[in-house]
LOKE-150044 format. One line per field, with one value per residue: x, y, z of N, C-alpha, C in turn; residue in one letter. Coordinates in steps of 0.2 Angstrom, whole numbers. Example, Ala and Ser with C-alpha at 12.3 -4.5 7.8 and 13.67 -1.06 7.14 Angstrom:
<nodes>
nX <- (66	64)
nY <- (-28	-11)
nZ <- (39	35)
caX <- (62	68)
caY <- (-22	-5)
caZ <- (39	36)
cX <- (66	64)
cY <- (-16	0)
cZ <- (39	39)
residu <- (A	S)
</nodes>
This chain:
<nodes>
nX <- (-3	11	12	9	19	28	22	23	34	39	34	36	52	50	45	57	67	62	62	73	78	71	78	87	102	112	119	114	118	134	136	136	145	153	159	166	180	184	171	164	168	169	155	152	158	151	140	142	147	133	126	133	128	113	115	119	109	99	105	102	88	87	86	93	102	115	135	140	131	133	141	131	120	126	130	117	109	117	113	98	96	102	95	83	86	87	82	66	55	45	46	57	67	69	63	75	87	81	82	95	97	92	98	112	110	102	86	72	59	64	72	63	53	61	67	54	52	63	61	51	54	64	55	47	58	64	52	51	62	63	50	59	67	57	55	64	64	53	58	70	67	55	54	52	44	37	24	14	5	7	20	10	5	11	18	6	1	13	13	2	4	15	8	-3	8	13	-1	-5	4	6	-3	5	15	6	3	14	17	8	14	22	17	8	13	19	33	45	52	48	41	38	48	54	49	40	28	20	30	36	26	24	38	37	30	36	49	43	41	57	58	69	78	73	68	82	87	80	86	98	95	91	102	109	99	103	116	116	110	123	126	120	123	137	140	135	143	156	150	153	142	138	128	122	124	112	103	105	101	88	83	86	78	64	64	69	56	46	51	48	35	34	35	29	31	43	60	58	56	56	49	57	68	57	53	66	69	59	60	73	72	69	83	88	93	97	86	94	105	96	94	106	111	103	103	117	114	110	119	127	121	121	134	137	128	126	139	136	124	129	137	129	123	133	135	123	120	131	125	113	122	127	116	110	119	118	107	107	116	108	100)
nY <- (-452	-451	-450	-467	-475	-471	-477	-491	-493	-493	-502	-513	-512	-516	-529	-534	-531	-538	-552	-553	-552	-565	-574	-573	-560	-559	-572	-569	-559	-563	-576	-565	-559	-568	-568	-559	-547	-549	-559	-549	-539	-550	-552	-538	-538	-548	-539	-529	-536	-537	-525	-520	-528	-523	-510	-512	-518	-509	-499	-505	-502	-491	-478	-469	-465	-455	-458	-461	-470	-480	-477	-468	-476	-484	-475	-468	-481	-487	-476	-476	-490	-487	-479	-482	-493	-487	-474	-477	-473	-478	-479	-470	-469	-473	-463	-452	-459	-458	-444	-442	-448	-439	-428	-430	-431	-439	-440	-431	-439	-452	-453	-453	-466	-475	-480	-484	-495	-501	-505	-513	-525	-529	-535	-544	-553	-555	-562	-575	-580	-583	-593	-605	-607	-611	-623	-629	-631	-642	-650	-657	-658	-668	-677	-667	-659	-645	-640	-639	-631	-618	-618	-617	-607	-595	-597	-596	-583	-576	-578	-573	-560	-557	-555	-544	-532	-535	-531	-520	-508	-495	-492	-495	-486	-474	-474	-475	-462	-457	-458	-451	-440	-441	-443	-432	-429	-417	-418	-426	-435	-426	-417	-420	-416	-420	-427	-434	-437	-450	-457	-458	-464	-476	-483	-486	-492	-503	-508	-510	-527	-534	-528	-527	-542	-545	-536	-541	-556	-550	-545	-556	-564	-557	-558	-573	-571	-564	-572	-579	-568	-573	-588	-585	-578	-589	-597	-590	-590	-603	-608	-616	-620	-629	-624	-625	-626	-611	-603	-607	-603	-590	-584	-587	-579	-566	-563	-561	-551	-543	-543	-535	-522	-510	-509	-499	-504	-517	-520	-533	-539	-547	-554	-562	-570	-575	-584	-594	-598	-602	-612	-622	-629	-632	-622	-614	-599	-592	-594	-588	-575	-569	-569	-560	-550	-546	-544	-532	-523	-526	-518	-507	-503	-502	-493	-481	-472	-467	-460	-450	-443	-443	-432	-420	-419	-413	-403	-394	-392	-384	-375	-368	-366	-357	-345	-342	-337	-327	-320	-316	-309)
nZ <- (-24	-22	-8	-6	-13	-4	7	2	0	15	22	11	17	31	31	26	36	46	40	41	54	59	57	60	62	63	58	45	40	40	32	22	20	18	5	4	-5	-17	-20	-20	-32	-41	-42	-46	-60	-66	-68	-79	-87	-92	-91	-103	-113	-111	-116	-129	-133	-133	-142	-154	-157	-158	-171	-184	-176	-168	-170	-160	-152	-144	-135	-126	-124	-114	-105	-102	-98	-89	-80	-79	-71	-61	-56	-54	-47	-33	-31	-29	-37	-49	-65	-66	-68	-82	-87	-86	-92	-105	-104	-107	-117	-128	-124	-128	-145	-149	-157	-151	-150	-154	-144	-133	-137	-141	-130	-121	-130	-130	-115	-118	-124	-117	-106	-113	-115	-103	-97	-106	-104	-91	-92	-99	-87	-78	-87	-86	-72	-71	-80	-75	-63	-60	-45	-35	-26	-32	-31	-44	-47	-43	-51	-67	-64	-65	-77	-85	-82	-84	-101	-104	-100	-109	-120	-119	-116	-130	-137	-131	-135	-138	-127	-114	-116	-114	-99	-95	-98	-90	-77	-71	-69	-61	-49	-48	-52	-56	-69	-80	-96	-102	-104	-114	-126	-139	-138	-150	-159	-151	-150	-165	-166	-158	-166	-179	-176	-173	-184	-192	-190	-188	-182	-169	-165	-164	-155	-145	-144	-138	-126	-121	-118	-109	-98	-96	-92	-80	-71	-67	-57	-43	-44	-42	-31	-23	-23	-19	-5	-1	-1	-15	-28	-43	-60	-68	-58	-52	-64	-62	-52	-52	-64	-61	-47	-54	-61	-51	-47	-58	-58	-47	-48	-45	-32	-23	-26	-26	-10	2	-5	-15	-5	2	-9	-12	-2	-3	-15	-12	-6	-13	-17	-7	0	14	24	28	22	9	11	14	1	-7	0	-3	-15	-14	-11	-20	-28	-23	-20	-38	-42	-36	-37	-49	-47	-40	-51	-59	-53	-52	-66	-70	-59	-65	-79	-73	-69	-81	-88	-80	-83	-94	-97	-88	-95	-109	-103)
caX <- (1	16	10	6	25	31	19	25	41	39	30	42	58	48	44	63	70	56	62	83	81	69	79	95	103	121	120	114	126	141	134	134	151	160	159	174	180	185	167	160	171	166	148	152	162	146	133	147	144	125	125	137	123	108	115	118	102	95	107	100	81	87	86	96	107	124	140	145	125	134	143	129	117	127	130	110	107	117	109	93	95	104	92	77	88	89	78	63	52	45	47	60	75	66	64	83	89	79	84	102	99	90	103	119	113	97	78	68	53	67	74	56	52	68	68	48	51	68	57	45	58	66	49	48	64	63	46	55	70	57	49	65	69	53	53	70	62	47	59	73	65	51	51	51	38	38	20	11	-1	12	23	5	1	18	15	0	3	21	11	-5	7	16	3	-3	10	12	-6	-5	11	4	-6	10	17	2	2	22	18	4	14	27	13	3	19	21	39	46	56	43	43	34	52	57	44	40	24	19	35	38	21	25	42	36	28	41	54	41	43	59	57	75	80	68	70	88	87	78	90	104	90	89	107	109	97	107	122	113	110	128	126	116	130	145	137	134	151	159	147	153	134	137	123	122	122	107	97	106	95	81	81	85	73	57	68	67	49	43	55	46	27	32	37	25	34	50	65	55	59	53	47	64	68	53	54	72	69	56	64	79	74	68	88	93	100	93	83	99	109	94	93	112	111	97	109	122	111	107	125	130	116	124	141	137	120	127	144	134	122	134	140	124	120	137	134	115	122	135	120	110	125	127	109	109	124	116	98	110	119	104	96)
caY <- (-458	-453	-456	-475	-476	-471	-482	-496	-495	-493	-509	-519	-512	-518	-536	-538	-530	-544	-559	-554	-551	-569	-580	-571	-556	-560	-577	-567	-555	-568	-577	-561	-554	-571	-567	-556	-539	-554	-560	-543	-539	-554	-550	-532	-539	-549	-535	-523	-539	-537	-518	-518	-531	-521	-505	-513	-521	-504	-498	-507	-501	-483	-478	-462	-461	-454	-461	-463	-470	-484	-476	-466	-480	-488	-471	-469	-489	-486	-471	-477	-493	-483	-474	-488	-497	-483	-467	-478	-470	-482	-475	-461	-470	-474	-454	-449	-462	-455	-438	-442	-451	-432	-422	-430	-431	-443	-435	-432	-443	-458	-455	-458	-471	-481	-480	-488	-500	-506	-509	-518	-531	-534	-536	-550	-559	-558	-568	-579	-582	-586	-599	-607	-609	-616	-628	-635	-635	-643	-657	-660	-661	-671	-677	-661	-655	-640	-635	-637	-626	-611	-618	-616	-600	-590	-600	-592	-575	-573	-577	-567	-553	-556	-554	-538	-532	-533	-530	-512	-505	-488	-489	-495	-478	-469	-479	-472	-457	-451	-460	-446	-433	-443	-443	-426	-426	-411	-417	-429	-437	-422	-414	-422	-411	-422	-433	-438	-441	-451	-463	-461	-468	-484	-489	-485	-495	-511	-511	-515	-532	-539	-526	-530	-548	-545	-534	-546	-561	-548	-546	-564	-565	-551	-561	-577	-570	-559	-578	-579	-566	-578	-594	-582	-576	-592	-600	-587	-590	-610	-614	-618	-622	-630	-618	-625	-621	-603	-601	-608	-599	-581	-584	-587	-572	-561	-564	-559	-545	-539	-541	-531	-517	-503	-508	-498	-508	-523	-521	-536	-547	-551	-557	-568	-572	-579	-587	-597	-603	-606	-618	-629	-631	-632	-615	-611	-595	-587	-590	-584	-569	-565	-569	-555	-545	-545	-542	-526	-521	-524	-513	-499	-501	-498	-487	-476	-468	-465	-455	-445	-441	-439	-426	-418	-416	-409	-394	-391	-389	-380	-366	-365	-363	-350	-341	-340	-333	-320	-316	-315	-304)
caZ <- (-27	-20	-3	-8	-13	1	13	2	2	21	22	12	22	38	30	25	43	49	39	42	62	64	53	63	57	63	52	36	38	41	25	16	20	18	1	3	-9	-22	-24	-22	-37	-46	-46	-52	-66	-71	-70	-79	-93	-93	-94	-111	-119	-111	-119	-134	-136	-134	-147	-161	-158	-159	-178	-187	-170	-170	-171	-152	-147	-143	-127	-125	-123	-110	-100	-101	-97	-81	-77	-79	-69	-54	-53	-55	-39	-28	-31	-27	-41	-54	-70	-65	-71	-89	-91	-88	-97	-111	-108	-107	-125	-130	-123	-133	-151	-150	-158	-145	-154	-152	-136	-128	-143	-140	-123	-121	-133	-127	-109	-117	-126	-111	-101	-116	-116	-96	-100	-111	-99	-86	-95	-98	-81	-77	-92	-84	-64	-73	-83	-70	-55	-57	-40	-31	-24	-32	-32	-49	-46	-44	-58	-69	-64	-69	-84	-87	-83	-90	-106	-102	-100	-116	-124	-116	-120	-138	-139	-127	-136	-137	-120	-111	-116	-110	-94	-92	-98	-85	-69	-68	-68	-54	-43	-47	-54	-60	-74	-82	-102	-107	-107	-123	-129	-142	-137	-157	-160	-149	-154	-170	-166	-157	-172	-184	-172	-173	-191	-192	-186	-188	-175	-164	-163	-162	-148	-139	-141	-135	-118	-116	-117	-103	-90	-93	-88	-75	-66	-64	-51	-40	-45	-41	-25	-18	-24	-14	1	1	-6	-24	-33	-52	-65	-71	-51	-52	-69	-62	-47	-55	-70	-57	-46	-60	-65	-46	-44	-61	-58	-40	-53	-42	-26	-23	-25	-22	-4	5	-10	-17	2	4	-14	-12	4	-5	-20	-9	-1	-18	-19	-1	3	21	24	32	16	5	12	12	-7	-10	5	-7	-22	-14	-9	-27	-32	-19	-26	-44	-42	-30	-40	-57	-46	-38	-56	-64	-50	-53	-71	-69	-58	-70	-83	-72	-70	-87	-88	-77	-85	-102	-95	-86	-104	-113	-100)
cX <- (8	18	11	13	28	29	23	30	44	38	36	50	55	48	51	70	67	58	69	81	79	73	88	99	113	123	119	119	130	140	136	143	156	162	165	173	181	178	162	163	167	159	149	155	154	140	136	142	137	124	127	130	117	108	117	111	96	99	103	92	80	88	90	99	115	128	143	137	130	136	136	123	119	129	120	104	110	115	103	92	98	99	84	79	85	85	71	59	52	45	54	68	75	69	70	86	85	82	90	102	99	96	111	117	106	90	77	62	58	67	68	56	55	66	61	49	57	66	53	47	61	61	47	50	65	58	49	61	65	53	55	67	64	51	61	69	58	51	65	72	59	48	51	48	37	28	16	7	2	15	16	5	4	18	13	2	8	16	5	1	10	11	-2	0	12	7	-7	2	12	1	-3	12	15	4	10	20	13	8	18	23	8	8	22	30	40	50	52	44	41	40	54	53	42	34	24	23	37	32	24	32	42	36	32	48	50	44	47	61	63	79	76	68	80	91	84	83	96	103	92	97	111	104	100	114	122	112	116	130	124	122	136	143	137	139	154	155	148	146	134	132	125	122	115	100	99	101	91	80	80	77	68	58	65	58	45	47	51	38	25	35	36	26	41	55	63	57	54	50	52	66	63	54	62	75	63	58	72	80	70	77	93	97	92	91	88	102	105	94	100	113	108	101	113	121	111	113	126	126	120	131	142	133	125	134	142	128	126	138	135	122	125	136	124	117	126	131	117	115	125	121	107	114	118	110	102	112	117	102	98)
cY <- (-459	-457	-464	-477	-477	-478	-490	-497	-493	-500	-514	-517	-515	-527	-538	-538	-537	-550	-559	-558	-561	-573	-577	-567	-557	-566	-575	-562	-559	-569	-573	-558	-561	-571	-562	-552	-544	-556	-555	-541	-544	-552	-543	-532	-540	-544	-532	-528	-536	-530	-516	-520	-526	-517	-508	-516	-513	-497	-498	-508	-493	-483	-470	-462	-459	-460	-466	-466	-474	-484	-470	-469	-483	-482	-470	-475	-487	-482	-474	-484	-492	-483	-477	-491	-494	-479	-470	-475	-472	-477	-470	-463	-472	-467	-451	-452	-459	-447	-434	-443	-442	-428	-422	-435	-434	-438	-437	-437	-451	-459	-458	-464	-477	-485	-484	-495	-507	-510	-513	-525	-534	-536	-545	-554	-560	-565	-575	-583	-586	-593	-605	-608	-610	-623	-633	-636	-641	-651	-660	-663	-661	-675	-673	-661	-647	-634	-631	-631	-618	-612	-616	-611	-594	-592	-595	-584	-572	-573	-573	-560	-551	-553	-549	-533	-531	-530	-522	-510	-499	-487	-491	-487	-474	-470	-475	-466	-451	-453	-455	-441	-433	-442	-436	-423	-421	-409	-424	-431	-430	-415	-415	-418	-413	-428	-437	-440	-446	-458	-464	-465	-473	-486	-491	-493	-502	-512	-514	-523	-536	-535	-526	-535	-549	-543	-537	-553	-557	-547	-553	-566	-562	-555	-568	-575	-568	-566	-580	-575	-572	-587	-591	-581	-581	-597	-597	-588	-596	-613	-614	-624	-625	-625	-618	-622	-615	-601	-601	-603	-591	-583	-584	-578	-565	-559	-561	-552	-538	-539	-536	-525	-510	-504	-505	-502	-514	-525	-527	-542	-550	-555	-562	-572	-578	-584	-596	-604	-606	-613	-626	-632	-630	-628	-614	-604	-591	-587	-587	-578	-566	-565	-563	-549	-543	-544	-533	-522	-521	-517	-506	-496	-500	-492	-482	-468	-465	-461	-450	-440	-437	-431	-420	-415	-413	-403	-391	-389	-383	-372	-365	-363	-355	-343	-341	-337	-327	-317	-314	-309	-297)
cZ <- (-24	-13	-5	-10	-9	8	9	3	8	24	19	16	29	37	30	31	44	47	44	51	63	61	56	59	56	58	45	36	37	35	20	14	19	11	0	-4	-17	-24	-26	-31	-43	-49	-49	-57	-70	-73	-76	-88	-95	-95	-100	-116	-117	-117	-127	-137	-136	-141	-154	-161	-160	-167	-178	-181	-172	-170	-163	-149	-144	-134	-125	-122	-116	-102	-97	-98	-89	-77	-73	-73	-60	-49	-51	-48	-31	-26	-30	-30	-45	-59	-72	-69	-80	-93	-89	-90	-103	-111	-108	-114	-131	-129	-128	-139	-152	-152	-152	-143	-153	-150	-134	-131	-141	-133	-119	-127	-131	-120	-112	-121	-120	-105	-107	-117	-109	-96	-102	-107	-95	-89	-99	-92	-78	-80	-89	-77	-67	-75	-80	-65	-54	-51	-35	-31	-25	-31	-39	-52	-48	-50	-65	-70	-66	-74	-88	-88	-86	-100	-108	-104	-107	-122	-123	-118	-127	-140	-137	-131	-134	-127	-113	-110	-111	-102	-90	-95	-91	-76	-68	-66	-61	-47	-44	-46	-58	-66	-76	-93	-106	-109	-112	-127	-138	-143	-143	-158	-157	-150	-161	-171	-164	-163	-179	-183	-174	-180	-194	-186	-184	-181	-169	-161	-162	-156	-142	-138	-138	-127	-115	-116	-109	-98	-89	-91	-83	-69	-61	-57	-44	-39	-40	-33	-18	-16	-18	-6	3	1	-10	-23	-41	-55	-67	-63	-54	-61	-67	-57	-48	-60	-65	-52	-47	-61	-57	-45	-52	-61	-50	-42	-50	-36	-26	-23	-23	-15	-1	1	-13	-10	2	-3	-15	-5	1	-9	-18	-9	-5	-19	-13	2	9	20	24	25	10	6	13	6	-9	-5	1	-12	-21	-13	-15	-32	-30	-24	-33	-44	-41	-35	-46	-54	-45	-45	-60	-60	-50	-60	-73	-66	-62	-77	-81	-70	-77	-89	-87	-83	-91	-102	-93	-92	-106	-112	-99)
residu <- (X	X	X	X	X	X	X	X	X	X	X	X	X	X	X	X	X	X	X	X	X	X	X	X	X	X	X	X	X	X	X	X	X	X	X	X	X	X	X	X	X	X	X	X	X	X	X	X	X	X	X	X	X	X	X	X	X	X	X	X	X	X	X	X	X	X	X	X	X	X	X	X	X	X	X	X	X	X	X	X	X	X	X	X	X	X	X	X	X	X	X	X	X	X	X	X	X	X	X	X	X	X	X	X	X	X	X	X	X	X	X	X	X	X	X	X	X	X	X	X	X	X	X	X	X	X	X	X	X	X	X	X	X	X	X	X	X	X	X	X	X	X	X	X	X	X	X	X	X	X	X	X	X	X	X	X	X	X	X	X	X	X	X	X	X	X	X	X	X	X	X	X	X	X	X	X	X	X	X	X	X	X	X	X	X	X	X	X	X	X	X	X	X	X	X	X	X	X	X	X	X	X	X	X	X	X	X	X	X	X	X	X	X	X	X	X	X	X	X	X	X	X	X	X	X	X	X	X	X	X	X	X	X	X	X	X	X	X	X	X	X	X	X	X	X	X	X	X	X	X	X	X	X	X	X	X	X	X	X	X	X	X	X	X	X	X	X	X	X	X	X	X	X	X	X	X	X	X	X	X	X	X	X	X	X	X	X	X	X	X	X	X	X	X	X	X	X	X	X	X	X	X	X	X	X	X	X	X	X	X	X	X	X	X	X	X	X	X	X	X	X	X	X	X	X	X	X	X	X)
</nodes>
């Protein structure tokens, strides 16, 4: 399987070399960089927003947690999403975020718990978001030609999945529990050493329903602001769009950047995907692909400094590791 990762994410780095070079790589560069340290900046303000709501929305699914989850959640949020951007390993950023939450004060039955059910809200309120920015293509721009058929079909499936979803809760789990063990990582869920707890914590967590539903409107909070990236981006670029395109466009965006879950980084479907829906709102090829250029650069700029940290403090574990085996011995 890890092979199959690899070829993928071979495959889509090849598609999104292939779209840059033939749509001109000097014009999607220029596009991307006119966006200047000022727009760059702006977009890492907005994400900065979106990771506070994330981490709070997975605050209030965690139960019995200490006093400080709160910054705990959002060092474990950014981890988790670094390492989801960059590390190329579905699932790999789920399970260090969880055993960030374990290592400072979280059960281990939560940690995982929390941590599968906070994905599967914001796989919900993504949904959600998404149907909202096809119910505003759908009732704006009735003469567009947008393609019935596809608007339909996301329809469909976003609600198919919803409903998969709720219905798999547990066999979502399973489904992330056996992927680390097929790709043959070496620090896998089964460190929290608490499997049962960790089911019997989903269903514990559904129960209360007010935190559940709340930490979904704090999700759906966090993808409308997350569109701003896409607005501010194109502002800076001199292609301002409406607010209401920059939702539509993310919302539908989002919704392909998450059913392409089991391709690395979505390398190469985010680029066709935003070339696509560019061009329902008049941005040329060249500026869609320096939009999604510039997604990926913001991704570098924040990813990149919270690995280096994380891997910073992982050696300083594993000395003190070592020392305390040497003591003992």
């Amino acid at each position: 399987m890890r092979l199959g990762l690899i070829i993928g994410a071979l495959i889509g780095l090849a598609v999104a070399t292939i779209l840059i070079v033939h749509f001109g790589w000097r014009q999607v560069v220029d596009a991307a960089l006119a966006v200047g340290w000022q727009g760059l900046v702006a977009l890492i303000g907005i994400y900065l927003v979106c990771l506070v709501l994330c981490a709070v929305a997975w605050r209030i699914v965690i139960l019995d947690a200490p006093g400080h989850a709160i910054l705990i959640c959002l060092w474990a949020r950014w981890l988790r999403e670094s390492i989801g951007n960059l590390a190329l390993i579905p699932t790999a950023g789920e399970i260090a975020g969880a055993r960030e939450l374990n290592r400072h004060g979280v059960r281990s039955g939560m940690a995982g718990a929390s941590t599968i059910v906070d994905l599967t809200i914001e796989l919900l309120s993504q949904i959600v978001f998404t149907l909202f920015g096809l119910t505003l293509l759908i009732t704006w721009y009735r003469g567009l030609e947008i393609g019935p058929w596809l608007v339909t079909g996301i329809a469909i499936s976003a609600l198919a999945a919803a409903g998969f979803i709720l219905a798999q809760r547990r066999g979502l789990f399973r489904f992330l529990e056996r992927l680390p063990e097929k790709l043959d990582l070496k620090w896998a869920w089964t460190v929290l050493s608490d499997a049962e707890g960790i089911h019997a914590g989903i269903e514990t967590i559904y129960q209360h329903r007010a935190r559940v539903l709340a930490s979904g409107g704090v999700h759906l909070a966090a993808w409308v602001a997350g569109a701003g990236e896409a607005y501010v981006g194109l502002y800076f670029m001199r292609h301002a769009i409406a607010w209401s395109d920059a939702l539509i466009l993310e919302s539908i965006a989002f919704a392909l950047r998450t059913a392409a879950f089991v391709i690395p980084s979505r390398l190469g479907i985010q680029e066709g995907g935003y070339i696509l829906l560019g061009a329902m709102f008049g941005l040329s090829p060249e500026v869609a692909l320096a939009l999604s250029l510039l997604k990926r650069g913001r991704e570098i700029a924040t990813g990149l400094p919270c690995l280096i940290i994380w891997q910073s403090v992982e050696t300083r574990r594993l000395w003190a590791s070592e020392r305390r085996a040497k003591s003992s011995g």
